[in-house]
C-alpha positions as CSV (number, residue, x, y, z in Angstrom):
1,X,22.5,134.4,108.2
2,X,24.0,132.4,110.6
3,X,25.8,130.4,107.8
4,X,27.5,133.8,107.2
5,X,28.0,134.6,111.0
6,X,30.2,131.5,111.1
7,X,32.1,132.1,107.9
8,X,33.2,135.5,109.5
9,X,34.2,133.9,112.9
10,X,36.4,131.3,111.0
11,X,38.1,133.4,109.1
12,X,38.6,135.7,112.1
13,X,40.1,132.7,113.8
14,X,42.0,131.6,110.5
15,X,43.8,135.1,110.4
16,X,44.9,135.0,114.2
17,X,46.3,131.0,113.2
18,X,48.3,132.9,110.2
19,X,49.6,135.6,112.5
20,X,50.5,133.7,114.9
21,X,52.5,131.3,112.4
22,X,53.9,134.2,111.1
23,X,55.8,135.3,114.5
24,X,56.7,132.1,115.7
25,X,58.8,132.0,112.0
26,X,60.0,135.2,112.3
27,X,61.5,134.5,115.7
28,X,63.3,131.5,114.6
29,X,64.7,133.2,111.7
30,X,65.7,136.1,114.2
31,X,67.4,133.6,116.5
32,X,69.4,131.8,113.2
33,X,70.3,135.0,112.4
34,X,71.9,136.1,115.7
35,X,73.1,132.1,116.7
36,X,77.0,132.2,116.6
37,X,78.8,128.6,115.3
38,X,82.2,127.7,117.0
39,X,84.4,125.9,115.4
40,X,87.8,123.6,116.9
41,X,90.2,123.3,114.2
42,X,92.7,120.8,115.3
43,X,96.4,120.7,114.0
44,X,99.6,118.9,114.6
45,X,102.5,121.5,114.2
46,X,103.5,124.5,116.3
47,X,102.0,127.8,116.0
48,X,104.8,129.6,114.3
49,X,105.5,127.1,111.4
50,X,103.4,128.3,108.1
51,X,100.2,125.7,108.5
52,X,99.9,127.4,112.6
53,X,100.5,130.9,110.9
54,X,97.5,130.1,108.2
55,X,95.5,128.5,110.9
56,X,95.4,131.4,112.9
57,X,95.3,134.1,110.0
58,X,92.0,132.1,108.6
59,X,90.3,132.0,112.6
60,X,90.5,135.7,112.4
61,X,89.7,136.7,108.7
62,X,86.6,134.2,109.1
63,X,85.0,136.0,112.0
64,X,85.8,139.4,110.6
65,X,84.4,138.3,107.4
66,X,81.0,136.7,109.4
67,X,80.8,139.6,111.8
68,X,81.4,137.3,114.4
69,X,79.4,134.5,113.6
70,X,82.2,132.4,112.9
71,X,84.5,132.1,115.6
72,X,87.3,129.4,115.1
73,X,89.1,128.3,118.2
74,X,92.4,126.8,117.3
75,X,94.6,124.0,118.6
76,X,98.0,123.9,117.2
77,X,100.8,120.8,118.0
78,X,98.2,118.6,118.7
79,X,96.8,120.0,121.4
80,X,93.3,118.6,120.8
81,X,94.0,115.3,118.7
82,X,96.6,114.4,116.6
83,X,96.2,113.5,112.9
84,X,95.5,109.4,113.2
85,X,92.6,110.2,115.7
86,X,91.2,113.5,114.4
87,X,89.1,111.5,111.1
88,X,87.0,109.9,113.4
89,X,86.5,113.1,115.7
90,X,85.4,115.1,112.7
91,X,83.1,112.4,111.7
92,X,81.6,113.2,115.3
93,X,81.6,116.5,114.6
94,X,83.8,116.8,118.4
95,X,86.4,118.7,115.8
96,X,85.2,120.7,112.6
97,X,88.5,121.3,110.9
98,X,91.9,120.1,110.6
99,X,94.5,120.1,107.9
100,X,96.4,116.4,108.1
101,X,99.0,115.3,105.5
102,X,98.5,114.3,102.5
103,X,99.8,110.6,103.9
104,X,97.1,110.4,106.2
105,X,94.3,110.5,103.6
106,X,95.7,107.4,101.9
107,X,94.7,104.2,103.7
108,X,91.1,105.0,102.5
109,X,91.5,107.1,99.2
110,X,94.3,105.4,97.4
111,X,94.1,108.5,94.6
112,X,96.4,110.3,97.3
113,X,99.4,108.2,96.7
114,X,100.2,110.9,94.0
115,X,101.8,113.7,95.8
116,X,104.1,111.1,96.4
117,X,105.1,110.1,92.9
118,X,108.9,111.5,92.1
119,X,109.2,114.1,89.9
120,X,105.5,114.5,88.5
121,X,105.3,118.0,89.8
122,X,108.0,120.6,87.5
123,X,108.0,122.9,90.0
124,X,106.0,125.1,92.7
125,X,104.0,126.8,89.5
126,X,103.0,123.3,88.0
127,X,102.2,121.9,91.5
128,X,99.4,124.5,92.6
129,X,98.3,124.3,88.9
130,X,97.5,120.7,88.9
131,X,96.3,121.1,92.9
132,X,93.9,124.0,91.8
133,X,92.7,122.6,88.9
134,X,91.2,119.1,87.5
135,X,92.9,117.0,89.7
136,X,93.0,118.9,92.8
137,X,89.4,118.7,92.5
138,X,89.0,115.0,91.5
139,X,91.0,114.1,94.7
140,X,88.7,116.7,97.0
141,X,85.8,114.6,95.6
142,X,86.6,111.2,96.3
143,X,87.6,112.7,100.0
144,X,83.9,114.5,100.1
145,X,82.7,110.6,98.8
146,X,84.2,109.4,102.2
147,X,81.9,112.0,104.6
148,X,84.4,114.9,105.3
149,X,84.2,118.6,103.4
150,X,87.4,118.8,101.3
151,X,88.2,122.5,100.8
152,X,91.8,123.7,100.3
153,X,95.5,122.4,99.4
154,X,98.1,123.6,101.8
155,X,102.0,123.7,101.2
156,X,104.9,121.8,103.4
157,X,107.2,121.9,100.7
158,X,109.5,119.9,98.1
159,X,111.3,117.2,99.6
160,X,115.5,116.7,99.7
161,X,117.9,114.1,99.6
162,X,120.5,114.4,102.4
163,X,123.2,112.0,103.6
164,X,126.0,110.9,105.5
165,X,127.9,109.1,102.8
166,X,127.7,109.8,99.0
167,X,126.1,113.1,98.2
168,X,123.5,112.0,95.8
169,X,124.1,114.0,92.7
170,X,123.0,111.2,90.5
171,X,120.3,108.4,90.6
172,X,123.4,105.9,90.6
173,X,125.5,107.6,93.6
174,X,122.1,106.4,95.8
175,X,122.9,102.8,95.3
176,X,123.5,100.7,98.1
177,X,122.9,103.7,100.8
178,X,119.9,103.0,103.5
179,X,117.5,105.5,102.8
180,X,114.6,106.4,105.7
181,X,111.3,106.5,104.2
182,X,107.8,106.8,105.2
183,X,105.4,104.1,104.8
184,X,104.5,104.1,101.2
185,X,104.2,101.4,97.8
186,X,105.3,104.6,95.7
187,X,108.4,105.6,98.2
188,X,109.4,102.2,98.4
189,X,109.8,102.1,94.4
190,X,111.3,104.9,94.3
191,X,114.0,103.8,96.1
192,X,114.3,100.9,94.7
193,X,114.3,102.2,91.5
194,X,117.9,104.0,92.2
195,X,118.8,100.9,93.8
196,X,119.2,102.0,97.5
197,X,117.5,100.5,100.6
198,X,114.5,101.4,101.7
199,X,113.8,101.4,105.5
200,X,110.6,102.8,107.1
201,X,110.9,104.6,110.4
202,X,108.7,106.9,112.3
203,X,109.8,110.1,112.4
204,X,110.8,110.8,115.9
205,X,113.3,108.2,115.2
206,X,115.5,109.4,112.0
207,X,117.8,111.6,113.8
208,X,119.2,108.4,116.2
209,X,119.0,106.1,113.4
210,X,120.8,108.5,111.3
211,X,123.5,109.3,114.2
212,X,123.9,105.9,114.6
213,X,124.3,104.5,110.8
214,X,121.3,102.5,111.0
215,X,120.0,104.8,107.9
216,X,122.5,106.8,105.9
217,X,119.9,108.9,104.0
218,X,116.6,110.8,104.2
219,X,114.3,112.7,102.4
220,X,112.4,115.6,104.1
221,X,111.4,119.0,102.8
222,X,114.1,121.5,104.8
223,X,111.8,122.5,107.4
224,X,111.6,119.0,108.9
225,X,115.6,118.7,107.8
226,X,116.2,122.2,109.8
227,X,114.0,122.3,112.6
228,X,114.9,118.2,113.4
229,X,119.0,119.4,113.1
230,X,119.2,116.1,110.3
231,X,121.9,118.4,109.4
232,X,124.4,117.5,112.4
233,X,124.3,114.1,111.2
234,X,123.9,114.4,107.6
235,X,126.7,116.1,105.3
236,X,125.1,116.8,102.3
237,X,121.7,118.1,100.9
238,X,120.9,118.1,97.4
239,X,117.9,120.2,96.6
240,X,116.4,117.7,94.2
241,X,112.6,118.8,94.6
242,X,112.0,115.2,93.6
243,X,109.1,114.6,95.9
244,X,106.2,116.6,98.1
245,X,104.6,117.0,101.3
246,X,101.1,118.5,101.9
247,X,97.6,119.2,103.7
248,X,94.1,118.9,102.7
249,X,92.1,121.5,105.1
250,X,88.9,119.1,105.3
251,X,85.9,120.2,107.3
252,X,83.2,118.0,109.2
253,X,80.1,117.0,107.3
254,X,77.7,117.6,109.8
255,X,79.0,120.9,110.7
256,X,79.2,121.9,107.2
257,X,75.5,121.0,106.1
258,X,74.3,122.9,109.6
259,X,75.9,126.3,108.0
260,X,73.9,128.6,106.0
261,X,74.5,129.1,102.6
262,X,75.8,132.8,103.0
263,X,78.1,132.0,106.0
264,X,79.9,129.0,103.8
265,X,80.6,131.0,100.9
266,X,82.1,133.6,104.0
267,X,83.6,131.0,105.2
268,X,85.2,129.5,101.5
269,X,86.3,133.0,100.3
270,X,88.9,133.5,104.3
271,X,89.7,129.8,103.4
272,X,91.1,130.8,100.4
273,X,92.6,134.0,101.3
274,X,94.5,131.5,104.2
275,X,95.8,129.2,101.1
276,X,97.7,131.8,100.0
277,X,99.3,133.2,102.6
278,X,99.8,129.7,103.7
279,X,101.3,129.2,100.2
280,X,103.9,132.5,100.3
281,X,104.7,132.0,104.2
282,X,105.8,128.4,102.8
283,X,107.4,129.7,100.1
284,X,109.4,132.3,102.3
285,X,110.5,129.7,105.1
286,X,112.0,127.4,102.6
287,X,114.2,130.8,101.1
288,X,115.0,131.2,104.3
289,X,116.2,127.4,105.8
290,X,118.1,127.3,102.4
291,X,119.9,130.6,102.9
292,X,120.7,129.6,106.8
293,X,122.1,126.0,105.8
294,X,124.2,127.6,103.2
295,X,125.5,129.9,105.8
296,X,125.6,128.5,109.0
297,X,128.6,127.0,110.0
298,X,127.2,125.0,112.5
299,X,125.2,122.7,110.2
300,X,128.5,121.5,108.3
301,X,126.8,120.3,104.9
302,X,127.5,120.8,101.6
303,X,124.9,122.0,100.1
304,X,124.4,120.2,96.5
305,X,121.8,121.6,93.4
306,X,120.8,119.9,90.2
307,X,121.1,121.2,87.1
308,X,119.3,120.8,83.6
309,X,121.0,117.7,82.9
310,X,121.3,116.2,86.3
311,X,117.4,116.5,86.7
312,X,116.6,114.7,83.4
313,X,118.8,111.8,84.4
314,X,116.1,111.9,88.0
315,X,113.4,112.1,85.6
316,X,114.0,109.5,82.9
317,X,114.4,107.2,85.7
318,X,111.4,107.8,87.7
319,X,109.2,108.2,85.1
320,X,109.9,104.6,83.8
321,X,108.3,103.1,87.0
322,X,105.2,105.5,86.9
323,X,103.0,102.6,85.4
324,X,103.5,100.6,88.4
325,X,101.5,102.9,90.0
326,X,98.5,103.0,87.7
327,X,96.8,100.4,89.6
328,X,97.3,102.2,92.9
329,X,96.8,106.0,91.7
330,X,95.1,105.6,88.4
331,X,97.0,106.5,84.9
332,X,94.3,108.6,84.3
333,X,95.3,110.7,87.3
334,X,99.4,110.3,86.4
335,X,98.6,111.9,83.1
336,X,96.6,114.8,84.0
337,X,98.9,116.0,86.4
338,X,101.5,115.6,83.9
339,X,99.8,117.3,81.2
340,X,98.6,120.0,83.6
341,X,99.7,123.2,81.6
């Protein structure tokens, strides 16, 4: 009897323990439910250039998607960092986005010396192609390898010849000419490759080096061109498309892995609602710095574009120093993207 006595007491006990288990649980799931993540996500241009538009347009889509959950806080023209600095910050998780240029990412994934190889992409179809397909996503793995969350390709645009001497028409009217680069092996080819002279230079320095003959040439897609008035010292542009600029959005690891699975997949679908505006507000501005540099008669340039012809001279010449990169960007990589359909 009293065997059974304390087999009922137990149990009675054992059934409070369960309940009580059971609240504590439900109270934490309650305050998950109700906890509201903030998010910095840190850029380096203005607010009214197509990577600020998309920045902003993907802060508010998120939260209206998370019913407020989500609430992104953004810091346009580096405001909060700048893009040398802001790695390590999202390895602290101090920031939990940004969207740096493609040029950034390459002193530790050498697989992003690609967007710079000349005349790999065919045009704006072929490039989003081969950035939303295979390769897009073999280069977003080897940045998730490295500790950051690589989630969406965003658009600065083709890049341009423009000068103050020759126009550059042909591969062979760029011989000789000092042309401003940024600090890359493939660039540096290039340019060699047409026999001109390549000279690296921050950027905040082109337009005096320009005005002053220390360069004669540039390369820039036109909204750098435009907004950086290259055209008062340059008197021709060719619209070559020969190159391209872009940004990998890239999240922080430990912010990532702390969001439930339902608020990421939130979170990936106003990501990808932001690449494409981000991609047609690109798209629109470059229509629109093309059609003010033809018009304008302040900018006094001759504005120069490349026909059938004139491009397969550009290409047969570039693509003869491709295997020079293999060893940097992989030939396995070079011929994917080429054979991207």
């Amino acid at each position: 009897m009293k065997k059974i006595l304390l087999a009922s007491v137990l149990a009675v006990f054992g059934l409070m323990g369960c309940g009580g288990e059971d609240k504590n649980a439900n109270a934490t799931a309650k305050e998950d439910s109700n906890k509201v993540y903030e998010v910095k996500f840190a850029h380096v241009v203005s607010a009214n250039t197509p990577k600020g538009k998309a920045a902003d347009f993907f802060a508010k889509r998120v939260e209206e998607l998370t019913e407020g959950k989500i609430k992104v806080h953004v810091f346009p023209s580096a405001q909060l960092v700048d893009d040398d600095k802001v790695f390590q910050e999202l390895k602290r998780n101090n920031v939990q986005l940004a969207a740096p240029s493609f040029s950034k990412f390459t002193p530790f994934a050498k697989e992003f010396n690609l967007w710079d190889v000349p005349f790999i992409f065919r045009d704006t179809d072929h490039l989003h192609k081969v950035m939303d397909g295979e390769v897009g996503k073999i280069l977003k793995d080897v940045i998730s390898s490295k500790g950051y969350i690589a989630l969406d390709y965003w658009d600065a645009g083709f890049k341009q010849f423009s000068t103050n001497k020759k126009p550059i028409i042909q591969p062979s009217d760029a011989e000789g000419q000092k042309m401003r680069i940024m600090s890359s092996k493939v660039l540096e080819e290039q340019t060699k490759a047409i026999k001109a002279i390549p000279q690296v230079l921050p950027f905040g320095e082109v337009y005096s080096a320009l005005q002053t003959g220390v360069v004669d040439a540039a390369e820039n897609p036109l909204s750098n061109l435009y907004n950086s008035k290259f055209y008062e010292v340059q008197n021709s542009i060719t619209i070559s498309n020969h190159g391209y600029l872009g940004y990998l959005v890239v999240a922080s690891e430990k912010f990532w892995n702390e969001l439930p699975k339902d608020l990421q997949d939130k979170f990936m679908t106003a990501m990808r609602e932001a690449t494409i505006f981000e991609r047609e507000e690109s798209a629109k501005e470059e229509q629109m710095l093309l059609n003010k540099l033809k018009a304008d008669d302040k900018t006094n340039t001759t504005i120069y574009e490349l026909d059938d012809n004139q491009k397969k001279q550009w290409q047969d010449v570039m693509i003869a120093i491709y295997p020079k990169f293999y060893n940097l960007v992989g030939k396995d990589l070079i011929e994917k993207t080429l054979n991207t359909k």
